[in-house]
C-alpha positions as CSV (number, residue, x, y, z in Angstrom):
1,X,-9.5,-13.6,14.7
2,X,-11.4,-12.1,17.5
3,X,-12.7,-8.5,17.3
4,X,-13.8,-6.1,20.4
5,X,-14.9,-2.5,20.9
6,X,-12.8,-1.3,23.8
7,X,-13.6,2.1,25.7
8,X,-9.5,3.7,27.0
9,X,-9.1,7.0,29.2
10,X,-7.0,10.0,27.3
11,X,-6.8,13.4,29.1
12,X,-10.3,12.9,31.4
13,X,-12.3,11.8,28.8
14,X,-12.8,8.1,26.9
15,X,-11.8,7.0,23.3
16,X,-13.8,4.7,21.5
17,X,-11.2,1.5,19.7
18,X,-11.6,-1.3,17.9
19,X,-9.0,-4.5,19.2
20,X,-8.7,-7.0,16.3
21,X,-7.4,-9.7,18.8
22,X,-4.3,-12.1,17.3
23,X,-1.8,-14.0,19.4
24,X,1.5,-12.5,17.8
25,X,4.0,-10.5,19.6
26,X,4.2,-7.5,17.2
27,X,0.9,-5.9,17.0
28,X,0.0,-2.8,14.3
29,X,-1.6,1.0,15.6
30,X,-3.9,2.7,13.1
31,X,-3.8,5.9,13.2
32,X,-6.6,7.6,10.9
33,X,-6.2,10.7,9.5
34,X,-8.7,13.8,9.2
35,X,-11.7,13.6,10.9
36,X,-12.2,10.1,9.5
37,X,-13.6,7.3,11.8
38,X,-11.4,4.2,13.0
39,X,-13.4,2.4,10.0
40,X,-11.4,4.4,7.5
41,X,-13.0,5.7,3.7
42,X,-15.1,3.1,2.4
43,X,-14.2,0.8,5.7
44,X,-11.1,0.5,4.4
45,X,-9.2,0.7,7.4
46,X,-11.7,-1.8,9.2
47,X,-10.8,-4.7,5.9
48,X,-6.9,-3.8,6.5
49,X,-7.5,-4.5,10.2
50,X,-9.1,-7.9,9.8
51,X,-6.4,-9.2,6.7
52,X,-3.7,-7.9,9.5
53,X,-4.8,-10.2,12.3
54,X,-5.7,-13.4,10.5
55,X,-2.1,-12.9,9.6
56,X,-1.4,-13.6,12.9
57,X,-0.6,-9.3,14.6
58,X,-3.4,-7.5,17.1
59,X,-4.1,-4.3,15.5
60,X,-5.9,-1.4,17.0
61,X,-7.8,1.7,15.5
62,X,-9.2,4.4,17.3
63,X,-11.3,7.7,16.8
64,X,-9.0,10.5,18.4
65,X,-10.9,13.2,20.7
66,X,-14.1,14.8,19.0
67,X,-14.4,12.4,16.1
68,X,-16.6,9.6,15.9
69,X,-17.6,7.3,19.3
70,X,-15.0,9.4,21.1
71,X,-15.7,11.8,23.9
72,X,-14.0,15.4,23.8
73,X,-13.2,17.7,21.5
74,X,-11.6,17.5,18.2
75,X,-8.1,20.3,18.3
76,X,-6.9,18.8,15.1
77,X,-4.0,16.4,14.3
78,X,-1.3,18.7,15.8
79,X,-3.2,18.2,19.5
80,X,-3.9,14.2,18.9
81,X,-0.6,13.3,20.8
82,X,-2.2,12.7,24.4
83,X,-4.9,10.3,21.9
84,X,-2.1,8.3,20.0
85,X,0.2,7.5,23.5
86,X,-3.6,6.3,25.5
87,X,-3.9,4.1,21.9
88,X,-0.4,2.6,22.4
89,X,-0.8,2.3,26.5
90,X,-4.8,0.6,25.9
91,X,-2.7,-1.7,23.0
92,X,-0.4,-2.9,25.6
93,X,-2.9,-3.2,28.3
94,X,-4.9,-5.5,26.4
95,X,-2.4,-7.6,24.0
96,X,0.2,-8.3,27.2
97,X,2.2,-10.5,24.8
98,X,2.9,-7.9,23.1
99,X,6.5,-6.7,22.3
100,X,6.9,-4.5,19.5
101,X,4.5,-2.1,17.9
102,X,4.6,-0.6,14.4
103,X,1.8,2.5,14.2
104,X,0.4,3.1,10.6
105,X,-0.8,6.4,9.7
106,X,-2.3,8.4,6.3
107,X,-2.4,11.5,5.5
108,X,-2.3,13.9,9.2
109,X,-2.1,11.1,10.8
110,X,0.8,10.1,9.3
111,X,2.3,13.7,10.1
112,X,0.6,13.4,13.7
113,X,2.9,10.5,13.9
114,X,6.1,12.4,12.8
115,X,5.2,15.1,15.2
116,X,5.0,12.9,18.0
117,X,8.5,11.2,17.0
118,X,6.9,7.9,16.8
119,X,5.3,7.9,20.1
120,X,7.2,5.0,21.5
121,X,6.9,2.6,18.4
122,X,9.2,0.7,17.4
123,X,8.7,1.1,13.3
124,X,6.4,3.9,11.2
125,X,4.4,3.1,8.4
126,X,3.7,7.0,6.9
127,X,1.3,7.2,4.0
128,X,1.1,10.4,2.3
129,X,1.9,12.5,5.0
130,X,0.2,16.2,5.4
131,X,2.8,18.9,4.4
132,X,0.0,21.5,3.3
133,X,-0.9,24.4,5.7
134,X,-2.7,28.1,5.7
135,X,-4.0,29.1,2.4
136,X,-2.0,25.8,0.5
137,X,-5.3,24.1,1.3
138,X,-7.6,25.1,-0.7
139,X,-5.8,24.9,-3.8
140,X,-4.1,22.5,-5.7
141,X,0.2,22.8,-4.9
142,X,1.9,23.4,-8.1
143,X,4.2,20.4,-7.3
144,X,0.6,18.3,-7.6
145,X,-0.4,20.3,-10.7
146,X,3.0,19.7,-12.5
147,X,2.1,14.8,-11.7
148,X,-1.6,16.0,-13.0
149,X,-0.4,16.8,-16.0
150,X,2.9,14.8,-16.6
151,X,-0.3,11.8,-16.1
152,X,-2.5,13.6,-18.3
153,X,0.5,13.7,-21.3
154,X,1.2,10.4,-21.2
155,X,-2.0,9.2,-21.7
156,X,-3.3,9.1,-25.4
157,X,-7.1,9.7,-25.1
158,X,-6.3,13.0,-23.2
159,X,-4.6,14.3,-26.3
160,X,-7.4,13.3,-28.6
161,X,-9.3,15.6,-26.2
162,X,-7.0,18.7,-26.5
163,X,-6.4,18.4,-29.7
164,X,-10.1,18.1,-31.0
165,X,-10.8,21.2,-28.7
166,X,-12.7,19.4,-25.9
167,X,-10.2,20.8,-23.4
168,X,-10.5,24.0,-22.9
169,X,-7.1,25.9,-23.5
170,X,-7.5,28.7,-21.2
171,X,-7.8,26.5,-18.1
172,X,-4.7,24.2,-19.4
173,X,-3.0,27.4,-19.5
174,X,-3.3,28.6,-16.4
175,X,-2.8,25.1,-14.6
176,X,0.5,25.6,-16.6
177,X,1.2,28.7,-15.1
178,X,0.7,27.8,-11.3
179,X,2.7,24.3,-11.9
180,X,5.7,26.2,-12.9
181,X,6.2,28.3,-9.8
182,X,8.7,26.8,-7.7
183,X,8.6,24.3,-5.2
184,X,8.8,26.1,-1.8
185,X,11.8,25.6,0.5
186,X,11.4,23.3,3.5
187,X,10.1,25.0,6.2
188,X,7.3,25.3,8.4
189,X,5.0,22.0,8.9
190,X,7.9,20.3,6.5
191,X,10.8,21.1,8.5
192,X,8.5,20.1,11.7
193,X,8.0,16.7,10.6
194,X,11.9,15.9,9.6
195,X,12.6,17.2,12.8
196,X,9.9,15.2,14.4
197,X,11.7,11.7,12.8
198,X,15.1,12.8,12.9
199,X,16.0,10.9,16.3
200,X,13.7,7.7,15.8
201,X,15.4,5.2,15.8
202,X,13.2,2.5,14.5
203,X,12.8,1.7,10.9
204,X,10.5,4.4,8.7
205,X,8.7,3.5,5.6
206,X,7.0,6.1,3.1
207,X,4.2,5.2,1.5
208,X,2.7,7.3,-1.3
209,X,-0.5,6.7,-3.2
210,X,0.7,8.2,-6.9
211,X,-2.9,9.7,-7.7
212,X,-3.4,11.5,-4.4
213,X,-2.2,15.5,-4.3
214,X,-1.3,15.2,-0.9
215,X,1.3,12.2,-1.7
216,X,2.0,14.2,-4.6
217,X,2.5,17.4,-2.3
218,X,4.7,15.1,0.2
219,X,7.0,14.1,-2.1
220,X,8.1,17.2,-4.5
221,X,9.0,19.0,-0.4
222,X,10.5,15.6,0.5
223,X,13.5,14.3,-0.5
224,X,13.0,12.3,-3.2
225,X,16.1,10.2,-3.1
226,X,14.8,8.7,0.4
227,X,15.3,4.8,-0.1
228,X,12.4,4.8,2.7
229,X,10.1,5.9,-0.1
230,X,7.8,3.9,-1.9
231,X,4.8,4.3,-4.6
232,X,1.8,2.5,-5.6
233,X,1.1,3.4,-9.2
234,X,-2.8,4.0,-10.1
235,X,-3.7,4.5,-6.3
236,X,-5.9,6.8,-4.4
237,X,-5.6,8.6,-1.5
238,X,-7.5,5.7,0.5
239,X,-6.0,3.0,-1.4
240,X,-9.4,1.8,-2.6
241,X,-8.9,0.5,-5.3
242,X,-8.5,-3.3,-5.4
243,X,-5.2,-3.5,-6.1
244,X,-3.8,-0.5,-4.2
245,X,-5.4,-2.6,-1.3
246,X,-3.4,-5.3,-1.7
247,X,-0.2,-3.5,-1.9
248,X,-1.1,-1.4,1.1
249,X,-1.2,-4.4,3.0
250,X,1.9,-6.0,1.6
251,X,3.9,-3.0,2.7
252,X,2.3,-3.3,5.9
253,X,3.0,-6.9,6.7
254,X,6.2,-6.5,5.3
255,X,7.1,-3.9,8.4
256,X,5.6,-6.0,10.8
257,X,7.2,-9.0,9.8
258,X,10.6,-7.7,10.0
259,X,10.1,-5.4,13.4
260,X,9.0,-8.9,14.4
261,X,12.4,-10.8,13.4
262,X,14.3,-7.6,14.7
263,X,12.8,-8.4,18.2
264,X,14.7,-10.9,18.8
């Protein structure tokens, strides 16, 4: 496994990408989410990156306009379209055997993804995808609240804690409150990104992180009898957790390996 900092054009200006180089013909495109580098939290992306091509795929990651090593400015994920196409066109450019690609994304740029319909990938890995907008960010969706506390029930030592008063009941109550407003119908952002995937035509996978509001958020507005869906119990938003880590890249290799038997 070879790895190279590559410099790509997008709209007039130059994105900064990491090329994990591999010699199989199905490569994997990172898509970080937020304003998070092409390292990911914790470098987690960059330790995906390398287990991916010593499996034998290329993978690139990149830092959209604005953020990081890249030139321009940041508009958000809804403007990082032009960014994600000059990622797959650089990928082609310099992994020519290339055939297929499968583009991984968390959080928005999982829904940047969605937006984009794919943007000319042949599979989608989406981890919990961004559904919140407005005022819903800055505080906690009642569909998030209601898994906090479902959690928090089935766990012993937190009922030792309310019951010996080290919770305080005033708080409990009011989370209670808030969780029991109703989900809100799909619209908006939602309905955006089930438009965005409705005429891919590639395989989709959902993945969803089972401590992370915003997979929590994605999947009470999401239909939760999608077979595409699967969880990873006891996992963070950034799948740092050692296990989670594992999984992530199970799921990932899993989606490559069969877009790669597809290919033929």
């Amino acid at each position: 496994m070879r790895r190279h900092p590559i410099l790509f054009p997008c709209a007039e200006q130059h994105l900064a990408g990491t090329l994990d180089i591999a010699d199989g013909t199905t490569a994997l495109l990172i898509v970080s989410g937020g304003n998070e580098t092409r390292a990911g939290a914790w470098d987690g992306q960059a330790a995906l990156a390398t287990r991916i091509a010593e499996a034998g795929y290329p993978v690139l990651r990149f830092d959209r306009r604005g953020v990081g090593d890249s030139e321009g400015t940041n508009g958000g994920f809804r403007t990082s379209g032009p960014d994600i196409e000059a990622a797959f066109q650089a990928l082609r450019r310099q992994c020519p055997q290339v055939a297929r690609i499968v583009a991984f994304g968390n959080c928005d740029g999982a829904a940047a993804l969605m937006l984009t319909r794919g943007q000319g990938c042949d599979a989608l890995v989406l981890s919990n995808p961004w559904t919140l907008e407005g005022e819903e960010e800055a505080a906690p969706a009642p569909e998030a609240t209601r898994a906090h506390y479902r959690q928090r029930l089935a766990d012993p030592a937190a009922i030792r804690r309310l019951l010996s008063g080290e919770v305080r009941l005033g708080g409990l109550i009011q989370s209670l409150i808030t969780a029991l407003r109703p989900a809100p119908a799909v619209r908006g952002l939602v309905g955006e990104l089930a438009t965005g995937i409705a005429t891919f035509r590639g395989p989709i996978r959902f993945l969803v992180a089972e401590r992370d509001r915003t997979g929590q958020t994605f999947l009470a507005r999401w239909d939760k009898a999608d077979p595409r869906i699967h969880r990873c119990p006891g996992a963070s938003h950034s799948y740092v957790e050692p296990d989670a880590q594992d999984w992530l890249f199970a799921q990932i290799l899993e989606v490559l390996r069969e877009t790669g038997r597809n290919a033929g």
